[in-house]
MMTF fields as JSON, N, C-alpha, C and O atoms, coordinates in Angstrom:
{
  "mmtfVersion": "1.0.0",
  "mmtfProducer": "UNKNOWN",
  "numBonds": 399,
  "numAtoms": 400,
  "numGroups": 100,
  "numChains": 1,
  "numModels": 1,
  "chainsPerModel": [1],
  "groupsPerChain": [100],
  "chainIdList": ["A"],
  "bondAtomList": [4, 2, 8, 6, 12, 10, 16, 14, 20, 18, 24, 22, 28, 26, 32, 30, 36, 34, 40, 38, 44, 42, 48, 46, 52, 50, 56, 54, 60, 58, 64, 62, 68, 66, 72, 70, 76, 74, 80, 78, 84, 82, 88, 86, 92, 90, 96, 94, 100, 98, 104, 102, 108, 106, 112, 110, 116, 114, 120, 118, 124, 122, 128, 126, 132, 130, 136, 134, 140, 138, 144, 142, 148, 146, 152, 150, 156, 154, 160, 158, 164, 162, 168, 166, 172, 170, 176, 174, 180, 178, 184, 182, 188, 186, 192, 190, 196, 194, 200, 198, 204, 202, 208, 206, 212, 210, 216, 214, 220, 218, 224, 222, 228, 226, 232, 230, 236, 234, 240, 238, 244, 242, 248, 246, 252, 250, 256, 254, 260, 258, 264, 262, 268, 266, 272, 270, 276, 274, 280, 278, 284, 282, 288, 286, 292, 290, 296, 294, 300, 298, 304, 302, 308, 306, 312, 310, 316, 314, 320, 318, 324, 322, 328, 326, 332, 330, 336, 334, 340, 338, 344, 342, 348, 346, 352, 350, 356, 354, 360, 358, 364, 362, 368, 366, 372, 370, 376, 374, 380, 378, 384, 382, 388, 386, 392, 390, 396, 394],
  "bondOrderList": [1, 1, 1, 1, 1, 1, 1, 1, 1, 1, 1, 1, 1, 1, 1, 1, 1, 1, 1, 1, 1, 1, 1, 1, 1, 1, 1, 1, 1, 1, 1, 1, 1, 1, 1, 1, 1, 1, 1, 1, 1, 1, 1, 1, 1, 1, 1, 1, 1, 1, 1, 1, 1, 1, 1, 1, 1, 1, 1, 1, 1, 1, 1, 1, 1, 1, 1, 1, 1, 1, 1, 1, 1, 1, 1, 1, 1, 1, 1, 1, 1, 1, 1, 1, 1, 1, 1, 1, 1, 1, 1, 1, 1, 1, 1, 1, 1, 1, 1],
  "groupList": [{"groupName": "UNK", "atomNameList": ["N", "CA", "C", "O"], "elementList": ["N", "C", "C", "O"], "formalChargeList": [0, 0, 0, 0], "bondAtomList": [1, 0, 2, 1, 3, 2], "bondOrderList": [1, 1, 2], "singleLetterCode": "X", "chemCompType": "L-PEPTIDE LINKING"}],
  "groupTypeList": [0, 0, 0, 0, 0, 0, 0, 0, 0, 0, 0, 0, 0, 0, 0, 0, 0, 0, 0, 0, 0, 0, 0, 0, 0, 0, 0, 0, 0, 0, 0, 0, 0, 0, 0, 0, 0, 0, 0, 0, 0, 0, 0, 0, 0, 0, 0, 0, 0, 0, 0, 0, 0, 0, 0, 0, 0, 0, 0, 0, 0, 0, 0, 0, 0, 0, 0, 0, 0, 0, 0, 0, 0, 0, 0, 0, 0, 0, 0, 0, 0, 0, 0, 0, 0, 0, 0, 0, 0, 0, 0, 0, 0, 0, 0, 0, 0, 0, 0, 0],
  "groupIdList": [1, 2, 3, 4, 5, 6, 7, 8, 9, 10, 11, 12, 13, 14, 15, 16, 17, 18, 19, 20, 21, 22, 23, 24, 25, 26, 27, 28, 29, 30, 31, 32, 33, 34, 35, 36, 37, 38, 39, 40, 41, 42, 43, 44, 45, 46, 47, 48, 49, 50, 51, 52, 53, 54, 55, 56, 57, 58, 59, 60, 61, 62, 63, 64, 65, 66, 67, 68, 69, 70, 71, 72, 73, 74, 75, 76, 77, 78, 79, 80, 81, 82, 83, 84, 85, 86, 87, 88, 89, 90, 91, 92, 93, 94, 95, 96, 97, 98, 99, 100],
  "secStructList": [7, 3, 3, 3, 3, 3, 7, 4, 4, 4, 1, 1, 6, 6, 7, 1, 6, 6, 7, 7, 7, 3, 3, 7, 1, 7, 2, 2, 2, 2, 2, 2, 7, 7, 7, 6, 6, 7, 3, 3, 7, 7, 7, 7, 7, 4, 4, 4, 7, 7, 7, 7, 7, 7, 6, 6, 1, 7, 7, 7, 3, 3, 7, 1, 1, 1, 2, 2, 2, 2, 2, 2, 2, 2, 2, 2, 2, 2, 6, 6, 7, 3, 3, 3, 3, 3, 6, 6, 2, 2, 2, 2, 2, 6, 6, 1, 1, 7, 7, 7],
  "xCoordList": [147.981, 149.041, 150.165, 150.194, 151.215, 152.192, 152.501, 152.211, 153.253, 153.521, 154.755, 154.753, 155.673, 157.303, 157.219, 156.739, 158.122, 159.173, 160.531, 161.008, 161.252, 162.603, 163.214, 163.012, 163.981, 165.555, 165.223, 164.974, 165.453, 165.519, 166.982, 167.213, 167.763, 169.494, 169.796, 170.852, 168.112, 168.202, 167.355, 166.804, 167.059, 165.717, 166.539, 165.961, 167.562, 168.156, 168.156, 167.898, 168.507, 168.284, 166.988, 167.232, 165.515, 164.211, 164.113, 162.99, 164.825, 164.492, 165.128, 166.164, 164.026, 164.088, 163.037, 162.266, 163.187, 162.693, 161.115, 160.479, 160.641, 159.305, 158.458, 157.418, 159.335, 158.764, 158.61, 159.164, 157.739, 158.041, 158.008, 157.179, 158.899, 158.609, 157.859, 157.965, 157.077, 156.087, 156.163, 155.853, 156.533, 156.433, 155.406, 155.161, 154.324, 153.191, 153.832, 153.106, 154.688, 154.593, 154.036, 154.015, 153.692, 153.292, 154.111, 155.306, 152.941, 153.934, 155.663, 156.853, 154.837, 155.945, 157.306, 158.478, 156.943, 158.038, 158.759, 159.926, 158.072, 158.759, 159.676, 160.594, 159.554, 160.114, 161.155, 162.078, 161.174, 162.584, 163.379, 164.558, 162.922, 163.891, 163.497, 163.157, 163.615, 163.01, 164.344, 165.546, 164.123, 164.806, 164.97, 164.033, 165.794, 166.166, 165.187, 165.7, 163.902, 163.243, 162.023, 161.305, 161.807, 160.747, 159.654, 160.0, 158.003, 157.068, 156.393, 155.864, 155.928, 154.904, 153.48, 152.883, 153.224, 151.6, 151.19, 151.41, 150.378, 149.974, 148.993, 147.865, 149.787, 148.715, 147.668, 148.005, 146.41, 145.283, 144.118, 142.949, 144.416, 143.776, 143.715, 143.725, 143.654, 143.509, 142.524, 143.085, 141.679, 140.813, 140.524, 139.88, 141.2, 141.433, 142.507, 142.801, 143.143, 144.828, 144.637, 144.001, 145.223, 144.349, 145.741, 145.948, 146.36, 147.417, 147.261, 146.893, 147.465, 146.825, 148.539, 149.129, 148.585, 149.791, 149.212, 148.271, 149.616, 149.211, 149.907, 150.716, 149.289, 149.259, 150.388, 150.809, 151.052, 152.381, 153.622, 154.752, 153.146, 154.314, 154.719, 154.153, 155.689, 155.717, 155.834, 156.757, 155.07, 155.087, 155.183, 154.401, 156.842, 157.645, 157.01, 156.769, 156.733, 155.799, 156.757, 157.27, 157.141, 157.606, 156.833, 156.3, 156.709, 156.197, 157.218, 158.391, 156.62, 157.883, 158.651, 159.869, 157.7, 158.425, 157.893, 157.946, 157.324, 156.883, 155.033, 154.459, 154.49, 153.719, 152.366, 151.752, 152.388, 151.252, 151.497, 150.602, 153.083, 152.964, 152.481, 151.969, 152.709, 152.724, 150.741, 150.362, 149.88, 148.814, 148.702, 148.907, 148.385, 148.5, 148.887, 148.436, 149.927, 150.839, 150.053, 149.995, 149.457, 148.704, 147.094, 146.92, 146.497, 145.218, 145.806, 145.439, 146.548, 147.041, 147.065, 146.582, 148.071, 148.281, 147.164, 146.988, 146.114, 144.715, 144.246, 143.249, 144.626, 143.515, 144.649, 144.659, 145.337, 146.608, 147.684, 148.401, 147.907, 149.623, 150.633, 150.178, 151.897, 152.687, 153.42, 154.152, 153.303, 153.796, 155.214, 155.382, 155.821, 156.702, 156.835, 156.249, 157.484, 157.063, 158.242, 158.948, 158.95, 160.298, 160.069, 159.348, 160.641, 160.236, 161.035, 162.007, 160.543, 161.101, 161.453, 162.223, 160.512, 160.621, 161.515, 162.587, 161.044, 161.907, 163.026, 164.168, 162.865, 163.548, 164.993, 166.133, 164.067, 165.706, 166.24, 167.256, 166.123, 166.485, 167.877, 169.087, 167.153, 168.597, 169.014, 169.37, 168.974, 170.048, 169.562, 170.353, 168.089, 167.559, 166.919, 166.819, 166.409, 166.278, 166.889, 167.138, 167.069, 167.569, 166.602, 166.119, 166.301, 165.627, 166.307, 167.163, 165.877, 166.544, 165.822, 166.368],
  "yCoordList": [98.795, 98.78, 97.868, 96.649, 98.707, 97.528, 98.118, 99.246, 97.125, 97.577, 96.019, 94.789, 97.217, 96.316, 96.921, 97.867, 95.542, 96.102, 95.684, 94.554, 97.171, 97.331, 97.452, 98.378, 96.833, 96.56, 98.716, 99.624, 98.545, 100.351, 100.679, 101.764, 99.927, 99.936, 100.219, 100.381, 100.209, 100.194, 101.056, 101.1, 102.152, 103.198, 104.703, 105.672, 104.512, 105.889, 105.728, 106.722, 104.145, 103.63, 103.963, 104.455, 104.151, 104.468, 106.09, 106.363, 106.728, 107.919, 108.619, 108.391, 109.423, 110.282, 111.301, 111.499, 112.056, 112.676, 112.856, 113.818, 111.238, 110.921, 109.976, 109.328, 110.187, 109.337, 110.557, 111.614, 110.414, 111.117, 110.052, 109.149, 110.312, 109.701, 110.459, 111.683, 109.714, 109.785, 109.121, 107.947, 109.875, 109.191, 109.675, 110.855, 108.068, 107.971, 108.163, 107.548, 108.706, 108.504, 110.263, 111.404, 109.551, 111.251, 112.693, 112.977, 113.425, 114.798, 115.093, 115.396, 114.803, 114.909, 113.734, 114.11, 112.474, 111.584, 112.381, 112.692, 112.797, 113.149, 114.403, 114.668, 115.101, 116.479, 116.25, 117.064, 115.253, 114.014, 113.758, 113.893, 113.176, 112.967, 111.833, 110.692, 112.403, 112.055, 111.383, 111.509, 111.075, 110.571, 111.758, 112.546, 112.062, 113.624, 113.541, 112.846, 114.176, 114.215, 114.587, 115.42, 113.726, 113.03, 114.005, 115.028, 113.773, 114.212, 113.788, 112.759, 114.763, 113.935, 114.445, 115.509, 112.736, 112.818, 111.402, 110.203, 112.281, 111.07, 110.245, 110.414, 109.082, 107.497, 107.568, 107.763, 107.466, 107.791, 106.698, 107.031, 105.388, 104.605, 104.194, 105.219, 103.361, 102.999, 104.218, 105.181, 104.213, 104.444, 106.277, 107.051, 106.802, 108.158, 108.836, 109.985, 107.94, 108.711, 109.246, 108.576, 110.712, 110.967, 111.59, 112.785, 110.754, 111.023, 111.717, 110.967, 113.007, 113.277, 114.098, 115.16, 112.483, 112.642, 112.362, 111.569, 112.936, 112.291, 110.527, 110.021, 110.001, 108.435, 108.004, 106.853, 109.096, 108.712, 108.903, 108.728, 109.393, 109.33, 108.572, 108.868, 107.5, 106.47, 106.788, 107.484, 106.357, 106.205, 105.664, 105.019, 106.186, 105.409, 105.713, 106.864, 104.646, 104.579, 104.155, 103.054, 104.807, 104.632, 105.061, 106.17, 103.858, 104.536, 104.202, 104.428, 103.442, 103.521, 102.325, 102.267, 101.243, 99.872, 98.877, 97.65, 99.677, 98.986, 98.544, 98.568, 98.145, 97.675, 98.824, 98.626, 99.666, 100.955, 101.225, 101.362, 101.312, 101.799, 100.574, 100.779, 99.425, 98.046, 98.343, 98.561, 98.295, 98.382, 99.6, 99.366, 100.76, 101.931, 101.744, 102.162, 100.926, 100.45, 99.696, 99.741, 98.999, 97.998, 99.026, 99.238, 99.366, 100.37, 101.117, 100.843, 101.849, 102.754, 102.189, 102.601, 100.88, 100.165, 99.741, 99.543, 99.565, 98.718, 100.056, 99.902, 101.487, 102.22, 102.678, 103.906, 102.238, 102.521, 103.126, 103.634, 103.154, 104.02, 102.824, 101.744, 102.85, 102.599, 102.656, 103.621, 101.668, 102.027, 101.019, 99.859, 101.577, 100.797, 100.95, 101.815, 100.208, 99.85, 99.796, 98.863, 100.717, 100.295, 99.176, 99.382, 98.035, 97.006, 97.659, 98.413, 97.296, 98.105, 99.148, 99.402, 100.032, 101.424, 102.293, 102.212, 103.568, 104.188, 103.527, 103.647, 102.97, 101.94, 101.357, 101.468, 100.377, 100.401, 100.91, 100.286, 101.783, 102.919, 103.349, 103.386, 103.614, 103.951, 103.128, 103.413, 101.832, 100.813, 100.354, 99.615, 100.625, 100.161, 98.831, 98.203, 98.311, 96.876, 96.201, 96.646, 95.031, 94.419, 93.585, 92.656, 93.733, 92.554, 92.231, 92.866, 91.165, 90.306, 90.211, 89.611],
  "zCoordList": [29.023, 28.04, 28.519, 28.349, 29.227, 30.427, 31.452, 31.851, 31.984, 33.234, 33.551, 33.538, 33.811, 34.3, 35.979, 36.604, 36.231, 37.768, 37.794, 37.692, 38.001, 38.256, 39.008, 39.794, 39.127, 40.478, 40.591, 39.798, 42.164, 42.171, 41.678, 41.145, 41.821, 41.12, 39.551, 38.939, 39.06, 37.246, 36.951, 35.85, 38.243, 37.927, 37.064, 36.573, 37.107, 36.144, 34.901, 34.222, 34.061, 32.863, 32.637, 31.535, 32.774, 32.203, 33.123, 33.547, 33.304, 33.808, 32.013, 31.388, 31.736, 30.302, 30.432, 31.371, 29.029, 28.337, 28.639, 29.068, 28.152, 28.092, 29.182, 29.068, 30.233, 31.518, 32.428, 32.127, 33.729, 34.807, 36.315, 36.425, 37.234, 37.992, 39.195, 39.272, 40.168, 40.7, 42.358, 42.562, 43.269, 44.665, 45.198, 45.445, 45.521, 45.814, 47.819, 48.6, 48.286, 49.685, 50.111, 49.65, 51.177, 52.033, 51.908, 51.828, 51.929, 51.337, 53.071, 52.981, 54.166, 55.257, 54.633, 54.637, 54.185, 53.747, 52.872, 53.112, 51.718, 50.364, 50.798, 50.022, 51.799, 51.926, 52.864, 52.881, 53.675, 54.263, 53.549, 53.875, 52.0, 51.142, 50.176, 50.49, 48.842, 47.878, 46.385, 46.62, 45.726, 44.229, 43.655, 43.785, 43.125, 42.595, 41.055, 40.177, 40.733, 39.614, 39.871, 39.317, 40.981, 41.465, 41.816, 42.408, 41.446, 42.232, 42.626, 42.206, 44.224, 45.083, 44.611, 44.442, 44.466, 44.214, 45.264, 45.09, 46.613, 47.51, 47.17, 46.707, 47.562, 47.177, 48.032, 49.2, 47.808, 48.388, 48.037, 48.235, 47.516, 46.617, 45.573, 44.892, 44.903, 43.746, 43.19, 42.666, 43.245, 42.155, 42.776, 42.067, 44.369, 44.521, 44.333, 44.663, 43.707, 43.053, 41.794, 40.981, 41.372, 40.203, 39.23, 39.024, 38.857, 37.942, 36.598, 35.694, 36.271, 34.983, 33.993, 33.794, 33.671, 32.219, 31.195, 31.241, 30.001, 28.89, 28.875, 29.652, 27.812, 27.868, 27.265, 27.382, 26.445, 25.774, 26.379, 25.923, 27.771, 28.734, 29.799, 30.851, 29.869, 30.686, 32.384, 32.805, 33.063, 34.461, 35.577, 36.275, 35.741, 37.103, 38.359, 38.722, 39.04, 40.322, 41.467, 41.266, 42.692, 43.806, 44.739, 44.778, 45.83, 47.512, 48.1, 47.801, 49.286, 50.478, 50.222, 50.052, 50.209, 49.603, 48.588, 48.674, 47.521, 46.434, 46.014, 44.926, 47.489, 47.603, 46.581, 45.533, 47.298, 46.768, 45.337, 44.503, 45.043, 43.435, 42.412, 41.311, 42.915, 42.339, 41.98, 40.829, 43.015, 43.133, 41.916, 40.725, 42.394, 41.076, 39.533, 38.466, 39.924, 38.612, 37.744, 36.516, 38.543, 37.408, 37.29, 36.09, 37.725, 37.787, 36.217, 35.074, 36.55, 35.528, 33.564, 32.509, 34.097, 32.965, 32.343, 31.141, 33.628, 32.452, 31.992, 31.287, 32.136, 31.508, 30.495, 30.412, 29.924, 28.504, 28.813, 27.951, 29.853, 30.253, 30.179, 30.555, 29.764, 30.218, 31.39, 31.611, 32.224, 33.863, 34.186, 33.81, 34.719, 35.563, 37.233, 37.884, 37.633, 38.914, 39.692, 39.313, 41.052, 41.559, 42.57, 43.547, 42.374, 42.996, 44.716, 44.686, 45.75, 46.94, 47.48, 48.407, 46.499, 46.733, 46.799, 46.2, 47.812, 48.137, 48.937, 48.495, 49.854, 50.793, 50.439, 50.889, 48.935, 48.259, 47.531, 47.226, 47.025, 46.433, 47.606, 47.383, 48.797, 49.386, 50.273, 51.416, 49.655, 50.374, 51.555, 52.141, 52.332, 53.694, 53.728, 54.782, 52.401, 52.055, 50.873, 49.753, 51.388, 49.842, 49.162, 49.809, 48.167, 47.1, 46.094, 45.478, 45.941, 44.432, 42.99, 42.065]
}
């Protein structure tokens, strides 16, 4: 269907109703400290990650720094979800890397 990537600085603008967001990092990471919404569902592979939303609900993808949800992100999108993608993860999310 699609699939965007967003500045982690613009991830509260698509946080709603009809999205959920999703941190693909380890259950020990996520319980360190997580995006306030957020659930852990560990990235385990493309094709062993087993996300089960309905399709009319958009899905924000974070790992540690982008790389894993990006991968998922697009998996997801070719089977009709709407996905988005935090470009730099968790990481930048809290300010430990910068991207442009």
């Amino acid at each position: 269907m699609s699939l965007i990537t967003i500045a982690a600085k613009d991830l509260m603008k698509y946080i709603g109703e009809n999205s959920v967001l999703i941190d693909l990092r380890e259950e020990s990471e996520y319980k360190e400290g997580h995006i306030p919404g957020a659930v852990n569902i560990v990235y385990k592979g493309v094709n062993e990650t087993i996300i089960d939303y309905p399709k009319d609900m958009v899905l924000i993808f974070c790992c540690d720094r982008g790389n894993s949800s990006l991968l998922l992100g697009r998996h997801y999108s070719s089977l009709g979800y709407k996905v988005i993608n935090v470009y730099g993860g968790f990481r930048a999310y809290r300010g430990e890397i910068t991207v442009d």
